[in-house]
C-alpha positions in Angstrom: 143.7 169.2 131.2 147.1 170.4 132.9 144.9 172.8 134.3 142.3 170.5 136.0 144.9 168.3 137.2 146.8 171.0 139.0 143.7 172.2 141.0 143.1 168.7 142.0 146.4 168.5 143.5 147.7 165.7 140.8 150.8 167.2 139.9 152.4 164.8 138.3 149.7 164.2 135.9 149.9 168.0 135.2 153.5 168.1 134.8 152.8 165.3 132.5 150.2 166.8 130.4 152.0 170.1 130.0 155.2 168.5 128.8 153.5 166.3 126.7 152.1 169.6 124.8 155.1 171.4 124.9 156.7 168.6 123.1 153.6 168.5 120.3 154.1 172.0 119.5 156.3 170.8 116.8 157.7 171.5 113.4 154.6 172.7 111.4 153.9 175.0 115.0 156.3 177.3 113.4 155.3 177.4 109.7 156.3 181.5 109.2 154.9 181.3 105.3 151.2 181.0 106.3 150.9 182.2 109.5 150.4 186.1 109.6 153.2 187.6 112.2 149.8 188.4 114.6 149.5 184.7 114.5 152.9 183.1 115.5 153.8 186.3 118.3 150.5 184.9 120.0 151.9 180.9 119.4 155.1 182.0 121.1 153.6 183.6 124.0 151.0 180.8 124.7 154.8 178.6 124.5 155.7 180.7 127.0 153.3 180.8 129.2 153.3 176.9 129.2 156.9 176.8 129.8 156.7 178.9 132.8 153.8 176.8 134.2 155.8 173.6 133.7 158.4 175.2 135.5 156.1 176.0 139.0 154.8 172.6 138.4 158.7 171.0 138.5 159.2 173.2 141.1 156.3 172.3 143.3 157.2 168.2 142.7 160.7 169.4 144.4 162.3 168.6 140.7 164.5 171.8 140.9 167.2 170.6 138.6 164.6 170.0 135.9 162.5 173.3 136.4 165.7 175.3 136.2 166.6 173.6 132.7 
């Protein structure tokens, strides 16, 4: 969804939508005693990745002070 709202230019729906999952990835996200270690490197990096699109996102909205946090 962030995705579709960033190519139709409503940011601020994206930067919504992409903290709103950030903040679902939650307690059970990092459950280490049934997830193989295959499993949670690929749950970190997909974090990641989200993180660093919030970020751009912040930063495009001129909300520097947040995207640096």
């Amino acid at each position: 969804m962030a995705m579709c709202y960033q190519k139709l230019g409503q940011l601020e729906e994206c930067a919504l939508c992409l903290e709103t999952t950030i903040d679902h990835l939650g307690d059970g996200y990092y459950n280490t005693t049934t997830q193989s270690f295959g499993n949670r490197i690929h749950k970190l990096k997909m974090e990641a990745k989200l993180r660093l699109q919030f970020c751009a996102i912040l930063s495009q909205l001129h909300r520097h002070k947040e995207a640096f946090e």
